[in-house]
C-alpha positions as CSV (number, residue, x, y, z in Angstrom):
1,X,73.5,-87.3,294.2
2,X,70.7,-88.7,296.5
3,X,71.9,-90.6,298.6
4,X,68.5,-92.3,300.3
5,X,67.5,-93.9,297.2
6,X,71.0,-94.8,296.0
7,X,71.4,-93.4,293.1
8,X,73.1,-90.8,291.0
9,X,71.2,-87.5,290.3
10,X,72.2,-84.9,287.7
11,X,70.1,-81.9,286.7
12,X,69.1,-81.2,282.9
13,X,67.2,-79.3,280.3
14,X,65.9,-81.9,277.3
15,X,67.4,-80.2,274.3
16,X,66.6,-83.2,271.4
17,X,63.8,-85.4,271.5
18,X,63.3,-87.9,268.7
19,X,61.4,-91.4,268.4
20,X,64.0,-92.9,269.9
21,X,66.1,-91.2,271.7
22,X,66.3,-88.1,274.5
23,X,69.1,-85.9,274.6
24,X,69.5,-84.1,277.7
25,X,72.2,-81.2,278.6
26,X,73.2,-81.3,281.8
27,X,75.0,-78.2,283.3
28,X,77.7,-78.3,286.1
29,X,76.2,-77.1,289.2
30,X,77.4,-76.1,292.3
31,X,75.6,-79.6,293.5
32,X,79.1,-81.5,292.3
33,X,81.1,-79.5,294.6
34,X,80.0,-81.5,297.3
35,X,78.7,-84.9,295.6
36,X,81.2,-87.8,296.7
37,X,82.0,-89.4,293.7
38,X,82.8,-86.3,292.1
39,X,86.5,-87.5,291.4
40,X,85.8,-89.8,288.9
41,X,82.2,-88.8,287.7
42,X,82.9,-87.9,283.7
43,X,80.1,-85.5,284.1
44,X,81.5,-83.3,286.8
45,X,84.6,-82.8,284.3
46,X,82.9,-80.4,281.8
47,X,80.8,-77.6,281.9
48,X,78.0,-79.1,279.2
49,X,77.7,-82.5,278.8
50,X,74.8,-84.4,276.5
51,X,73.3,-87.2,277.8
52,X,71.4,-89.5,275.0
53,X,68.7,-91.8,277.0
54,X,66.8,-94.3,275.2
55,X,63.5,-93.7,276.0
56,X,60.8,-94.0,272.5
57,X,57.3,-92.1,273.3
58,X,58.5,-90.0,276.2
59,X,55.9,-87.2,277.0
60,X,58.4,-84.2,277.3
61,X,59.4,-81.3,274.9
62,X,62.8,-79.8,274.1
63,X,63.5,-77.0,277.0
64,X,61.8,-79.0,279.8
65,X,64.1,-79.5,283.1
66,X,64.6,-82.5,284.1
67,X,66.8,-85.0,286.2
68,X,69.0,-87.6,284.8
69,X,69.0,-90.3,287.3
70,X,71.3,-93.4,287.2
71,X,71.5,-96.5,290.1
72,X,74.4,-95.9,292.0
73,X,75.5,-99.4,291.6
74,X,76.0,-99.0,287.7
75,X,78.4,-95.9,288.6
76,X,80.2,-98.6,290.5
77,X,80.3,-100.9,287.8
78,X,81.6,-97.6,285.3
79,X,84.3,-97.2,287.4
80,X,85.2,-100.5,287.9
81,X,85.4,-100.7,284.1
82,X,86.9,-97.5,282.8
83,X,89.5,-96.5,285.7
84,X,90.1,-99.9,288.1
85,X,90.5,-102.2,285.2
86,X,92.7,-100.5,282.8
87,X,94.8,-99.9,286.1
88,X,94.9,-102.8,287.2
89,X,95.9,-104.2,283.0
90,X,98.7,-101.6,282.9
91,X,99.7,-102.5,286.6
92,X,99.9,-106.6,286.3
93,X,101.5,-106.5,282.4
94,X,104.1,-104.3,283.9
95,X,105.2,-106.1,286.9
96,X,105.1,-109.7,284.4
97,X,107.1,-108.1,281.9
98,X,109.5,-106.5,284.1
99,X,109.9,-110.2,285.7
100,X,110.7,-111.7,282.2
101,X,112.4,-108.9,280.3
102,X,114.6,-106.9,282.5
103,X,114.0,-103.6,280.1
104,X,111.9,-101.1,281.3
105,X,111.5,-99.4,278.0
106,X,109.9,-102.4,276.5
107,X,107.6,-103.0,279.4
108,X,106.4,-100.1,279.8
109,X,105.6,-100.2,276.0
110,X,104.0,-103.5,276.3
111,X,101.8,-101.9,279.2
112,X,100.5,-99.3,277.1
113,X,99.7,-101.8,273.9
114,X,97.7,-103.9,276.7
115,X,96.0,-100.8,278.0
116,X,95.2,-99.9,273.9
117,X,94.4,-103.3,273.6
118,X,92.0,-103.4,276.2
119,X,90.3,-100.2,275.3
120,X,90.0,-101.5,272.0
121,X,87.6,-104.3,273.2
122,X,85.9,-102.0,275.0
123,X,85.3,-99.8,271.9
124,X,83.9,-103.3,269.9
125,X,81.8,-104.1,272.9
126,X,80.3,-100.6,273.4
127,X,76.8,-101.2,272.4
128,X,76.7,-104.2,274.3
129,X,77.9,-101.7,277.2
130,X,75.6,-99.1,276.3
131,X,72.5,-101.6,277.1
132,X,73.8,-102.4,280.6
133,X,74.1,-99.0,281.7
134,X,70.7,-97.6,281.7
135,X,69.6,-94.0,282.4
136,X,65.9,-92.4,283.6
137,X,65.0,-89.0,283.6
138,X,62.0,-88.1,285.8
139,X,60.3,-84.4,285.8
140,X,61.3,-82.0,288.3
141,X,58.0,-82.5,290.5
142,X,59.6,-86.3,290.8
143,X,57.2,-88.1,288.2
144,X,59.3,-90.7,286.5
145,X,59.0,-90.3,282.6
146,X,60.6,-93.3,281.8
């Protein structure tokens, strides 16, 4: 992570390029270790993880390292939406159903069919999602390439 330019930093090696789209593989490094948003960065969970960036005529070839840069802010807001929301869901369907119906085998269900429920929107509105969170890659030497 770099944290003078506010944003979100991740090394890769482009291993699909298509008209459209850029896949890039992005290794776990020993860089996470000591990144701060490590804890809930999906990326610093797995050893390999593939990164598709839409990005049509970009000048690089499969095997070329690169770095997969996001604004920190959107990391915010993808936080915000997959961890603080749901939490917050489960949390407030809880305590209102526990208020009403004095059963906490039923509101715990109900928290978990809100969760599902919510999650479920969020799977309908995922390519409206996928457009607001936006990815760049730039070349090692720190040329952007998109």
């Amino acid at each position: 992570m770099n944290l003078s330019s506010k944003s979100i930093e991740h090394q890769g090696i482009v291993s699909e390029v298509t008209a459209d789209v850029v896949r890039v593989e992005i290794a776990r490094n020993s860089a996470c270790s000591s990144c701060q948003v490590k804890g809930v960065c999906s990326l610093s969970e797995t050893e390999r993880k593939i990164v598709a960036i839409d990005a049509p005529r970009i000048p690089c070839s499969v095997g070329d390292p690169v770095k997969v840069v996001m604004e920190e802010s959107q990391g915010m807001r993808a936080l915000f939406w997959g961890y603080i929301l749901p939490f917050l869901i489960v949390i407030s369907t809880l305590a209102l159903v526990s208020l009403f119906i004095h059963q906490e085998v039923i509101a715990g269900a109900l928290s978990v069919c809100a969760l599902g429920f919510y999650y479920g929107i969020l799977y309908l509105l995922r390519d409206r999602m996928k457009r607001s969170f936006v990815f760049r890659i730039e070349r090692e030497n720190k040329q952007p390439v998109s």
